[in-house]
MARKEVO-251847 format. One record per residue (C-alpha): residue number from 1; residue in one letter; x, y, z. Coordinates in steps of 0.05 Angstrom, whole numbers, always signed. Each point is the difference from the previous one (the first is absolute). Example, Ala and Ser with C-alpha at 12.3 -4.5 7.8 and 13.67 -1.06 7.14 Angstrom:
2
PT,1,a,+246,-90,+156
PT,2,s,+27,+69,-13
//
This chain:
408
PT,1,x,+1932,+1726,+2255
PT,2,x,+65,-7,+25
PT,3,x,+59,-54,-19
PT,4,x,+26,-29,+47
PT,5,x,+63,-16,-28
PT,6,x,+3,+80,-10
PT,7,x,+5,+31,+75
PT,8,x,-36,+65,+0
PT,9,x,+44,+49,+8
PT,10,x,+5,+53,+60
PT,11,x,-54,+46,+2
PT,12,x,-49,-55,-27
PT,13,x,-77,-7,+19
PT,14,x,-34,-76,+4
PT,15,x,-59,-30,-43
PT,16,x,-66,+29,+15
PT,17,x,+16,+75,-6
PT,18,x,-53,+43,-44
PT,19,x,+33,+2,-83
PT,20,x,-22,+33,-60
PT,21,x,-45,+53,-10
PT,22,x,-26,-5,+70
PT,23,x,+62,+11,+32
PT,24,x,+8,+68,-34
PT,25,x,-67,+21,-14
PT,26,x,-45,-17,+49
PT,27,x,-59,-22,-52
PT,28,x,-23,-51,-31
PT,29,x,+27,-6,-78
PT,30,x,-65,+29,-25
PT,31,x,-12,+50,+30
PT,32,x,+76,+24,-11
PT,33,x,-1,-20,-78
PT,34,x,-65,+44,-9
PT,35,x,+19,+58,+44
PT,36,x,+73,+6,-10
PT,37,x,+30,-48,-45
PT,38,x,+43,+46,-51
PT,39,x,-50,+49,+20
PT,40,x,+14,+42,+56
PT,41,x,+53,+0,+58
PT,42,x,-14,-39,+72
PT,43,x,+29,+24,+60
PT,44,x,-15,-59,+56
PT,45,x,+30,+10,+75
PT,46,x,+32,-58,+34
PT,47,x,-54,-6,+55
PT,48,x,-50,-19,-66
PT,49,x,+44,-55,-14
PT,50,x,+21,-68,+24
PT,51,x,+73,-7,+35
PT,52,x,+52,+3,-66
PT,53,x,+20,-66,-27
PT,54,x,+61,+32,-47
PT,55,x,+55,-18,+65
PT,56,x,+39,+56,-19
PT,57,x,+41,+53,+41
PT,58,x,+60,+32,+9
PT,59,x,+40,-65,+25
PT,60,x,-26,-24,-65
PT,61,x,+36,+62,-45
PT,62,x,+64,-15,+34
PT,63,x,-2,-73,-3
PT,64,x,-11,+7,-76
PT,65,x,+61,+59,-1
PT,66,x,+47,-37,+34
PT,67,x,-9,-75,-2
PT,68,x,-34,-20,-58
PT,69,x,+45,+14,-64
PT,70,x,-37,+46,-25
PT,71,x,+19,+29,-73
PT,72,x,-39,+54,-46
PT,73,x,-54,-3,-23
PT,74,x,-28,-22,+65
PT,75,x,+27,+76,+33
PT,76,x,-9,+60,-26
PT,77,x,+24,+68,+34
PT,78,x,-33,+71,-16
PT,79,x,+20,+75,+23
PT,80,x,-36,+73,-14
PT,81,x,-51,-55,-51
PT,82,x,+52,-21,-36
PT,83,x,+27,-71,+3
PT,84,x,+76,-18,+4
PT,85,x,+43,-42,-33
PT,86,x,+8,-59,+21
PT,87,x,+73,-5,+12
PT,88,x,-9,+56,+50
PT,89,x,-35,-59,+56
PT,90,x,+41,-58,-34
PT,91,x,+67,-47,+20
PT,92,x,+25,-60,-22
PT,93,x,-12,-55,+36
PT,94,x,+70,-22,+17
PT,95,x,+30,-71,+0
PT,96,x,-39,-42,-28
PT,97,x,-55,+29,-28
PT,98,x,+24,+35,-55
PT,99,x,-61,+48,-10
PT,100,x,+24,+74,-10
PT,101,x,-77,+29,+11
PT,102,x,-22,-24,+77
PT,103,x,-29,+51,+37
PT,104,x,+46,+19,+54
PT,105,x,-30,+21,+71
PT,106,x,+61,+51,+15
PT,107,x,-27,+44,-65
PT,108,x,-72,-4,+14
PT,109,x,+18,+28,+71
PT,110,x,+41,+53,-22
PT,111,x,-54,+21,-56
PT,112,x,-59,-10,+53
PT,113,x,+23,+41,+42
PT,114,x,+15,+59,-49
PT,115,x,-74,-9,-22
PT,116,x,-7,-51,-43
PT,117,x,-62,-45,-10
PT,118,x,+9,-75,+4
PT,119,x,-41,-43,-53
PT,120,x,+1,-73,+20
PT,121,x,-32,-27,-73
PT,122,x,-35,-65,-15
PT,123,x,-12,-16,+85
PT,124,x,-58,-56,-41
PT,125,x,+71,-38,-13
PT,126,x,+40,+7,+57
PT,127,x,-38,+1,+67
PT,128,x,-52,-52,+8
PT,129,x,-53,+33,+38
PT,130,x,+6,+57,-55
PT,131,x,-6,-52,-40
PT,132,x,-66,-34,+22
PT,133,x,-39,+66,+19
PT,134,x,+12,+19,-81
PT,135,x,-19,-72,-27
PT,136,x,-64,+12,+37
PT,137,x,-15,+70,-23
PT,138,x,+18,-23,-72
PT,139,x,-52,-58,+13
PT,140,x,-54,+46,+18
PT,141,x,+17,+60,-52
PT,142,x,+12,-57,-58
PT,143,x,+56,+52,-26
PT,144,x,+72,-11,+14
PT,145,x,+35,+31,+71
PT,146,x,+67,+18,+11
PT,147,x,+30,+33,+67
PT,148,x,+39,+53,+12
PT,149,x,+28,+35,+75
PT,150,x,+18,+71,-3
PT,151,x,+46,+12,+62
PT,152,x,+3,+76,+7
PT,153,x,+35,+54,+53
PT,154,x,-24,+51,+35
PT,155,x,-30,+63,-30
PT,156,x,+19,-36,-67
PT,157,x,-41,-8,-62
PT,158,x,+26,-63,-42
PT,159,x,-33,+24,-69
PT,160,x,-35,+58,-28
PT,161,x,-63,-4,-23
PT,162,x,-18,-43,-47
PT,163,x,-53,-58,-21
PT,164,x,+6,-76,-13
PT,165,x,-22,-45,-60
PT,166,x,-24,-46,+58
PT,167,x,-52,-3,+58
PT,168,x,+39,-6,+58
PT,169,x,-20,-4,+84
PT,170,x,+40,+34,+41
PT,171,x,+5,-32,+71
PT,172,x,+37,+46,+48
PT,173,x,+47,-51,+45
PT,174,x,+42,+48,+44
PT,175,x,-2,+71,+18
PT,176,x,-46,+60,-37
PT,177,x,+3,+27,-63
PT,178,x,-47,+49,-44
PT,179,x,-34,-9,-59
PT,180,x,-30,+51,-47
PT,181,x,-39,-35,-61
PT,182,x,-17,+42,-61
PT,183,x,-43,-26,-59
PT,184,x,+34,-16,-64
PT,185,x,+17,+31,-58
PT,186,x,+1,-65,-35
PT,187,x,-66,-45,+14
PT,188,x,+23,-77,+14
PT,189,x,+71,+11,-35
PT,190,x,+20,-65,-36
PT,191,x,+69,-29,+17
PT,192,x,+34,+37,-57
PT,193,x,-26,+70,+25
PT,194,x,+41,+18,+59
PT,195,x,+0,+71,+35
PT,196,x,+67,+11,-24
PT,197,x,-32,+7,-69
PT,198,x,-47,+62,+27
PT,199,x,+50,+28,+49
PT,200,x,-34,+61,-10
PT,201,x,-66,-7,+8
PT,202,x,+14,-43,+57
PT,203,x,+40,+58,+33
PT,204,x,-64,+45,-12
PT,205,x,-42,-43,+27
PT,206,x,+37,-8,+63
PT,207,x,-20,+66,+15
PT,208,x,-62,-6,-1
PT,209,x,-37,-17,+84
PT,210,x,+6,-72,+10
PT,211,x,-72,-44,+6
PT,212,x,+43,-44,+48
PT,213,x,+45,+43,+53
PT,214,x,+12,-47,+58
PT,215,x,+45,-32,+49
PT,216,x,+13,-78,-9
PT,217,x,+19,-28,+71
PT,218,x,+12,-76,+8
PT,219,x,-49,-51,-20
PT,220,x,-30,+52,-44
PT,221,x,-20,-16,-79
PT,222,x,+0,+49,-57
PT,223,x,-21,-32,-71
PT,224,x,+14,+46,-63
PT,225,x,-31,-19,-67
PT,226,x,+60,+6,-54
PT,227,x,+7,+69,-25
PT,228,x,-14,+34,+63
PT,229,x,+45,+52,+26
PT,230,x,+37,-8,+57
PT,231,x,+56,+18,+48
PT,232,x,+21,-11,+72
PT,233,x,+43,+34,+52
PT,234,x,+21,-44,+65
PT,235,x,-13,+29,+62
PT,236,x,+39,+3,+72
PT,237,x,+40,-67,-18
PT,238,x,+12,-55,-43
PT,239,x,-56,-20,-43
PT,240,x,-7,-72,-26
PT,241,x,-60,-20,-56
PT,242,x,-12,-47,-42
PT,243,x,-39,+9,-65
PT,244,x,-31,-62,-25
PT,245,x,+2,+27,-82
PT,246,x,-59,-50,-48
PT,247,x,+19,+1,-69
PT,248,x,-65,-4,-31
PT,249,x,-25,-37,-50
PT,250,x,-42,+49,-56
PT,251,x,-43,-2,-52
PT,252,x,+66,+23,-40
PT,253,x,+27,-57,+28
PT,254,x,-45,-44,-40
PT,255,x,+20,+34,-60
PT,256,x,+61,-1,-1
PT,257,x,-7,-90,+6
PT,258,x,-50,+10,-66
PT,259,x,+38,+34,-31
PT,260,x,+55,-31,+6
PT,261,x,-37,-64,-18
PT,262,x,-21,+32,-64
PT,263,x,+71,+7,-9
PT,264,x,+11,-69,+1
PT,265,x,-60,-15,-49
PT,266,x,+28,+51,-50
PT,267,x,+63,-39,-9
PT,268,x,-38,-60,-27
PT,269,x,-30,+46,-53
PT,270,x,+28,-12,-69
PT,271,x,-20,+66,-28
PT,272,x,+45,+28,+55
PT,273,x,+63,-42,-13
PT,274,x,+4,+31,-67
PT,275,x,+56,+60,-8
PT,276,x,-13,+63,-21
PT,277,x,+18,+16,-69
PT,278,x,+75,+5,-27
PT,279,x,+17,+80,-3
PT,280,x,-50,+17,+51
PT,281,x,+0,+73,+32
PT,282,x,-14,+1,+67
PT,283,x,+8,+64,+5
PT,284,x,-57,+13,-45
PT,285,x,-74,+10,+27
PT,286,x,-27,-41,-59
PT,287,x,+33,-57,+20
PT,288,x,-52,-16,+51
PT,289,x,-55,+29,-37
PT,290,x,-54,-59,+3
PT,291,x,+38,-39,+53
PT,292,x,-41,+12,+52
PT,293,x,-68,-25,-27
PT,294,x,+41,-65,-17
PT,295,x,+33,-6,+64
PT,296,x,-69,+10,+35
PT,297,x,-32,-53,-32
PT,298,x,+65,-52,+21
PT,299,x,-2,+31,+71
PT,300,x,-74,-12,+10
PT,301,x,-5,-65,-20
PT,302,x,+61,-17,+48
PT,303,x,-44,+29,+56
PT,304,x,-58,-36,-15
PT,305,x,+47,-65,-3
PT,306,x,+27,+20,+82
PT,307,x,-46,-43,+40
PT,308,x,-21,+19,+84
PT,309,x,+55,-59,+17
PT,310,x,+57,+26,-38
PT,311,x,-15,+68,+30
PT,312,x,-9,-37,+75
PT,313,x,+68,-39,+1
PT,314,x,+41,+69,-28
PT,315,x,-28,+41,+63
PT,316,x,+7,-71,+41
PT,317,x,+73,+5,-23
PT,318,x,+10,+73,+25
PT,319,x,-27,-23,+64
PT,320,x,+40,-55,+8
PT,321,x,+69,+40,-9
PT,322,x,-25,+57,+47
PT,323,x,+15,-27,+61
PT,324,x,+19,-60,+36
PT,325,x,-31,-67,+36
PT,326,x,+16,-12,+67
PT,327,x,+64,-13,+27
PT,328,x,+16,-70,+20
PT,329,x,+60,-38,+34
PT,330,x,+44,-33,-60
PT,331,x,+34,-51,+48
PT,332,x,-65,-13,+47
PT,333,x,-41,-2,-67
PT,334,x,+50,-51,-25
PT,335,x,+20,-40,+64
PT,336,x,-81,-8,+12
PT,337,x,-29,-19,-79
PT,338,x,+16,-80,+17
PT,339,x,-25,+3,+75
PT,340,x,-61,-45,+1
PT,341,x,-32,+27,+69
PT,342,x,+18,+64,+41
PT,343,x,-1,+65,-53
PT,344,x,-61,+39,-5
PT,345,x,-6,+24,-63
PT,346,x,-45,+53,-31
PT,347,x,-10,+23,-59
PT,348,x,+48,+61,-19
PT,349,x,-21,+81,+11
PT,350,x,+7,+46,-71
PT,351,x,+7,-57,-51
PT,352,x,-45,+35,-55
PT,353,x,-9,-59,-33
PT,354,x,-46,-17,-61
PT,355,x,-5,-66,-42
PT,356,x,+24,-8,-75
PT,357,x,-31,-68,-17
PT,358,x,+25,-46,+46
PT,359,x,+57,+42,+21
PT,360,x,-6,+43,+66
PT,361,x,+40,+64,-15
PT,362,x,+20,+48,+61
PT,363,x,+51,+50,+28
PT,364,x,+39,-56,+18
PT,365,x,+1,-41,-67
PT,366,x,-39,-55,-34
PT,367,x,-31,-59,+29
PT,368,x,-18,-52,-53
PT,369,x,-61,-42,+33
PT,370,x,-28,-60,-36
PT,371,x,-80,-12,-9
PT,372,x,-8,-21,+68
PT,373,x,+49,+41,+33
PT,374,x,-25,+59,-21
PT,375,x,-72,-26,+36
PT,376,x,+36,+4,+59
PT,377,x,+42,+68,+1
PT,378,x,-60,+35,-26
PT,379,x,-27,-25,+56
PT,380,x,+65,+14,+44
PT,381,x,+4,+68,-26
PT,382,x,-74,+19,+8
PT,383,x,-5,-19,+73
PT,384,x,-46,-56,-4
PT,385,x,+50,-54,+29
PT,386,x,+64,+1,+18
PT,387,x,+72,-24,+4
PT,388,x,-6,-54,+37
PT,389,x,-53,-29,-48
PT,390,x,+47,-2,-60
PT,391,x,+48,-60,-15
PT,392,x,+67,-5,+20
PT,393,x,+37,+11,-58
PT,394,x,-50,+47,-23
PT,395,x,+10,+44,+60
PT,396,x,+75,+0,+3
PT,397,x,-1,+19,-74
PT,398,x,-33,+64,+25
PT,399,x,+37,+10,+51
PT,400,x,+65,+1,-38
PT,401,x,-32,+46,-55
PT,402,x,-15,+52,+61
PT,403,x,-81,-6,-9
PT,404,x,+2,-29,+70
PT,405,x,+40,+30,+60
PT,406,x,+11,-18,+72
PT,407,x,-60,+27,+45
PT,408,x,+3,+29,+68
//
């Protein structure tokens, strides 16, 4: 869904092209979540898939190098697998823009053409159709995507091998590279275990044959569960890919939101406000000697006191900063709010909303709805009717809280 007060930019594709996991797996979601899903890798060639939807290309990389401002974190360089610093691709950004870290084009050349790898980082912000392809694929997955492009020369490999604390789909764009795919030496690695914490045993896995040993050409899809092994060499020239990375939610994930919720329950416990005795040793083993049982029994009954809801809105929280909604126009979304005939309005893409009482909370604030409003944005929001059915005021109050956008 496109805004129209947001022209696509070059290199975009129209409504109607193939998203999600369709677009870069071929199957239907379940037969990839019971075959594959942080299983085993998928290799699927371009003539299994539907025409890409992502709109992105090499006019694309330097459009984004040259004429969009960019600054780091959204570029990243790396040579012989090792990433450089920053000020090594960086100006400032001259007269009026007083910004000492934009990328500058001039560098990136010079560094591209002595081997370097480009990284074009967070593409789900800054290129629409990107943007759209990954809002889909997080709709189907459930889990978080972000989007990365790995620009790479010839007879160059951007990083040694090494695995990711994330799924990611690799969609080949331009030119050929090849993949080797080892298994892991770390089964579904949580975000706190990266490779670089078992360099070693990563390095002695990598020599070990690869279970994938292949050539990606475009329109080709690779997806690697996290902690799988991996490196890639381009081939003949320039290779451009994009790796849509899902930061998965886990049953650790859960966890960590009770716990911390049984954090929250502890500091209501009087037995717990109390300090520990004057001249105590901490040092001293006994000091803790019976502690435990005591602070077992407090703990517990916190847990039991954690209902499903409290537990729902934490991971509905972690959601909601994750990603993004939608864009929308500012000034179109203003200039049309009063308009009595002529928008189209529809009901905004990636809102992740959930009601607290009478309050609608989402990833793009809180909309307080009385008794009978709610009736009808429940209603709004659920499909069964919509904007046109709601009440003026009612309906430009959504609009200016960016529940409701222009429609194309």
């Amino acid at each position: 869904m496109t805004d129209p007060a947001s022209p696509e930019p070059p290199g975009g594709t129209g409504d109607g092209a193939a998203r999600g996991l369709a677009a870069v797996t071929g199957l239907a979601p379940d037969e990839f979540a019971s075959a594959h899903w942080g299983r085993r890798p998928l290799l699927t060639r371009a003539e299994a898939l539907p025409p890409p939807s992502h709109g992105f290309d090499a006019d694309a990389v330097d459009e984004l190098l040259a004429r969009r401002a960019l600054r780091t974190p959204f570029l990243r360089m790396a040579r012989d697998g090792a990433t450089l610093d920053a000020r090594e691709f960086t100006l400032g950004g001259g007269v009026g823009a007083a910004v000492a870290d934009q990328v500058s084009e001039d560098k990136v050349l010079r560094l591209f053409a002595e081997g370097a790898t480009i990284v074009l980082q967070a593409l789900h912000r800054s290129w629409e159709p990107v943007s759209r392809t990954a809002r889909a694929l997080a709709a189907d997955l459930g889990h978080p995507v972000q989007v990365n492009a790995y620009v790479t020369p010839p007879q160059n490999r951007g990083f040694d091998d090494h695995y990711d604390v994330h799924d990611v789909f690799v969609v080949q764009v331009e030119g050929e590279k090849h993949w080797r795919v080892r298994p892991p030496v770390l089964e579904l690695p949580h975000r706190s275990e990266p490779w670089t914490d078992r360099r070693e045993a990563v390095a002695e896995a990598a020599t070990a044959p690869p279970v994938v040993d292949d050539v990606l050409a475009p329109g080709d899809c690779l997806y690697l569960p996290r902690g799988w092994l991996h490196s890639a060499t381009a081939l003949g020239g320039t290779s451009i890919h994009l790796t849509f990375g899902v930061h998965v939610w886990t049953g650790r994930t859960l966890a960590d939101d009770l716990l911390a919720t049984v954090g929250r329950r502890l500091d209501d416990d009087p037995a717990l406000r109390r300090s520990l005795p004057v001249g105590v040793d901490g040092l001293d083993p006994s000091t803790t000697s019976g502690a435990r049982e005591s602070l077992r029994e407090s703990i517990i009954r916190a847990l039991d006191d954690v209902t499903d809801d409290e537990l729902a809105a934490a991971l509905a929280r972690r959601v909601r900063a994750a990603e993004r909604a939608e864009p929308l126009g500012v000034l179109a979304q203003h200039r049309s709010a009063g308009a009595e005939v002529g928008p189209r309005w529809q009901v905004r893409q990636g809102l992740a909303g959930r009601w607290e009482g009478d309050v609608h909370v989402s990833r793009v604030g809180r909309f307080r709805a009385g008794a009978d409003d709610r009736v009808l944005v429940e209603s709004l929001l659920a499909g069964r009717t919509g904007p046109e059915s709601l009440p003026d005021d009612l309906r430009r109050r959504l609009v200016l809280a960016g529940v409701l956008v222009l429609g194309t």
